[in-house]
C-alpha positions in Angstrom: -13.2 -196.7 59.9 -16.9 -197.3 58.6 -17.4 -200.1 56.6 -21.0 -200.4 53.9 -22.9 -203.2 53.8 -25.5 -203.3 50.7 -29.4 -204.7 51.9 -31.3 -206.2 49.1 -34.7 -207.8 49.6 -36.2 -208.1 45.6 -37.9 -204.7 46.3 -35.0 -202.2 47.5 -31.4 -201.9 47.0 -29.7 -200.3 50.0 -26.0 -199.0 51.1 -26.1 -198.5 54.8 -22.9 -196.8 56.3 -21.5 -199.4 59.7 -19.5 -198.0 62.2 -18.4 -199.6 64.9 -20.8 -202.1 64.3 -23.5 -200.1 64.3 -26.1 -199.1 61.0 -26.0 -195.5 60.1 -28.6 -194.3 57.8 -29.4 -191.0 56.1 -32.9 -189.5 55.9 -32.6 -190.2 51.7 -31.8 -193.9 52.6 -34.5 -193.9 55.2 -37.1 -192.2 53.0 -36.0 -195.2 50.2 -36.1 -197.9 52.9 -39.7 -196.5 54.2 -41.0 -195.8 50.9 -41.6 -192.2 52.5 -40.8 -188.5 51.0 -37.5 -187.0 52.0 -39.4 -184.6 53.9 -41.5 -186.6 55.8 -39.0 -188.5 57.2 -37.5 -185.4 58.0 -41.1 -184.3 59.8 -40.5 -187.5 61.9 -37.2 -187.3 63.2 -37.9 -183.4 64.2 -40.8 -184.9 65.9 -38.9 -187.7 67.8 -36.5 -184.9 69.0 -39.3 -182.4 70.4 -40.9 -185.1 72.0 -37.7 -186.1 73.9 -38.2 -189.7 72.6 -34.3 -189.5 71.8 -31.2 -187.0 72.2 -29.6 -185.4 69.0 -26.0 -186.0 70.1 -26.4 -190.1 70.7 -28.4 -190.5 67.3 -26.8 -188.0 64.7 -23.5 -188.2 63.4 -21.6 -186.3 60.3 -19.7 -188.2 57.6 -18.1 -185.9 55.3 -18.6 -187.7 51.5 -16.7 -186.6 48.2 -18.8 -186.3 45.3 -18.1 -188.4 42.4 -16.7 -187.1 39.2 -20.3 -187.7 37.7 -21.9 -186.1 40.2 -20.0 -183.3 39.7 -20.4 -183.3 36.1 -24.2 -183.2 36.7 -23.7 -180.2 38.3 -21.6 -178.7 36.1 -24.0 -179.7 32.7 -21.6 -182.6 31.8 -19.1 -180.3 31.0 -15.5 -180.5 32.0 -14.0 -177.1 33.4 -11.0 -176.4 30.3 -8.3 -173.9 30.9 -5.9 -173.8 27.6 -3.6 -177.0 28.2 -5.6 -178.7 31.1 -8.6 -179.9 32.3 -9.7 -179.5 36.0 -11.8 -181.2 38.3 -13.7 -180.0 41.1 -13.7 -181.9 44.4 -16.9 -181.0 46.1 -16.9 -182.1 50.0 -20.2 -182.4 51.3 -21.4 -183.3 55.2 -24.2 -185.3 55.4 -25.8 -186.3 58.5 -26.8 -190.3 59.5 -29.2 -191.0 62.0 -28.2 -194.3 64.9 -30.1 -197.3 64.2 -32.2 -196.3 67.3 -34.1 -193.1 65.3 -34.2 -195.9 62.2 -36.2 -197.9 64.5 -38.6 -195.2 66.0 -39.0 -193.6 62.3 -40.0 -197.3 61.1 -42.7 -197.4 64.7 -44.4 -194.7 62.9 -45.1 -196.7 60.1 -46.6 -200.2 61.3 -48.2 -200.6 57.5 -44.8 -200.4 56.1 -43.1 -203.4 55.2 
C-alpha cells in the first residue's frame, strides 16, 4: 500500500508517492521539484544509468494511476461520450514510472545551484 505525503516550502507544492517508507518521485515531480524541463531530468537519469552510478531495477518502479474524470474530459474536449439513454465514461489506466529516492538525490548532485 503507498501512502502520499504533500511537501510545501512557500515556493512549490509537491505530492510524493511513499512506499514502504520510502519517497518515490516521477521525472514531472522531479522536473517541478528541480525547477528543470521534463526532458532534462530525463537527460540525467539516462546519464546516471550509462555511467553505472545506479541500477535500473533498485531505482525504478511502475505504479499504475487512473486518470481522473477531468482528465479524461480534457482529452476528450470536455465532452461526455452520449449513447441514446446513457452517458459513458472512459477509464484510462496509465503506468507511470517513479524513480527511488537514491536517483532523487543524484539528479538533485547535478544541480548544486538549485535550492
Amino acid at each position: 500500500m503507498s501512502d502520499v505525503i504533500i511537501y510545501e516550502d512557500g515556493s512549490i507544492a509537491l505530492s510524493a508517492t511513499v512506499e514502504n517508507e520510502t519517497v518515490w518521485l516521477s521525472q514531472k515531480q522531479m522536473a517541478e521539484l528541480f525547477d528543470k524541463s521534463k526532458k532534462t531530468i530525463s537527460e540525467h537519469i539516462n546519464n546516471i544509468f550509462k555511467k553505472g552510478e545506479l541500477e535500473k531495477n533498485s531505482v525504478i518502479r511502475k505504479f499504475r494511476k487512473t486518470a481522473s474524470e477531468s482528465s479524461v474530459m480534457n482529452m476528450l474536449g470536455n465532452r461526455r461520450v452520449l449513447y441514446p439513454y446513457n452517458t459513458f465514461f472512459i477509464q484510462i489506466h496509465k503506468t507511470i514510472y517513479f524513480y527511488h529516492i537514491q536517483m532523487i538525490g543524484v539528479v538533485r548532485a547535478q544541480h548544486p545551484t538549485t535550492n
